[in-house]
N, C-alpha and C positions, 0 to 999 in steps of 0.2 A: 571434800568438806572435812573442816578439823573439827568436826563435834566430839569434844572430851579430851582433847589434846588440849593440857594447860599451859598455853605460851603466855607469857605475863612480856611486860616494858620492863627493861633497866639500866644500867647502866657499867661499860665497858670499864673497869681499876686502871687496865693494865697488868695487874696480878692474879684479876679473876673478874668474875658478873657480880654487880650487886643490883640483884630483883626488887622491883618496889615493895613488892608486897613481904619479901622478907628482910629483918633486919639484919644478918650477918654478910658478909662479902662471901662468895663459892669459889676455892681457890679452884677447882678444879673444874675444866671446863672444856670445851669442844667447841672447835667453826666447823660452820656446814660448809661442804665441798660443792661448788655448782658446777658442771661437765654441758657443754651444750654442743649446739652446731649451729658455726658463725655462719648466717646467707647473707650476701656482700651484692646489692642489683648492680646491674653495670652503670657505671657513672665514668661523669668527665671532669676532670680538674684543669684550670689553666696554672701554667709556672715557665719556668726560666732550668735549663740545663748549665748544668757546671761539668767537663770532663776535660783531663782524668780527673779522679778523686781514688784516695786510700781509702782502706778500711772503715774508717770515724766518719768517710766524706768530707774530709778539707780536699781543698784543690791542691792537686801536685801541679806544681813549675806554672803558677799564678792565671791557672786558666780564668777565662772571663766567660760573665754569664750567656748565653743564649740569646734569641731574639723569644717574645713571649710563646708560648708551646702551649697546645692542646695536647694533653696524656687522656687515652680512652682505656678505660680498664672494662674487661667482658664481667659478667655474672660469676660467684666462684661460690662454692660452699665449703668447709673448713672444718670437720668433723672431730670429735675430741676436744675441746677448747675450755681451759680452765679457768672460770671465770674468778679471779685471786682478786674477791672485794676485800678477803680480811687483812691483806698489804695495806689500805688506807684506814685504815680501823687505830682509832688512838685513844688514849684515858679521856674518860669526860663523854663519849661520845655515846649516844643512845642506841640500845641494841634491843631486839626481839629475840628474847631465850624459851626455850623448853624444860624446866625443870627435868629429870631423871636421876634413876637407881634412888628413889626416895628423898630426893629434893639435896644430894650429895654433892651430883652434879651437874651441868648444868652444859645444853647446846644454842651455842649462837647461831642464828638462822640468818640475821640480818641486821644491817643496819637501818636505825630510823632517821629521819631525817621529817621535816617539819615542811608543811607544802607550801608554807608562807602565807597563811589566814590565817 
């Protein structure tokens, strides 16, 4: 529970958080780092093979598609995994901050996003 932890709404410059509740911009500021562990169930995809292929995956010396393919992938876990939400993060966009060091500076927790009600 975050009883007393003051996270407030605001809103992401680009240059820093500007928190509703207060009127200046905080240039100074912090993304929270999320670390998880990806579990991936086993699943099946249907597709089409192309080989050979280079590195990028274009076809070397005009291979042609496949007939349609079942690809079965097992169960995998992925330990370590950076989950890099603040790569999509742009000015204008609604964030969940933590004031800190006496409201100096400030931690982004997250992005908001609006549930569409």
């Amino acid at each position: 529970m975050l009883s007393g932890v003051p996270s407030e709404l605001g809103t992401f410059t680009g240059s820093g958080v500007k928190l509703d509740s207060f009127k200046y911009e905080i240039p100074d500021f912090y993304m929270a780092e999320w670390m998880a562990e990806l579990e991936i169930p086993a699943f099946s995809l249907i597709g089409t093979m192309i080989a050979p292929v280079d590195e990028a995956g274009n076809p070397i010396g005009g291979g042609t598609p496949s007939q349609q393919t079942r690809f079965d992938f097992n169960e995998a876990k992925i330990g370590a995994v950076r989950l890099n939400w603040s790569a999509g993060i742009k000015p204008g966009d609604r964030v969940l901050a933590v004031p800190v060091n006496g409201g100096k500076d400030a931690v982004i927790v997250c992005k908001v996003v609006s549930s569409g009600g």
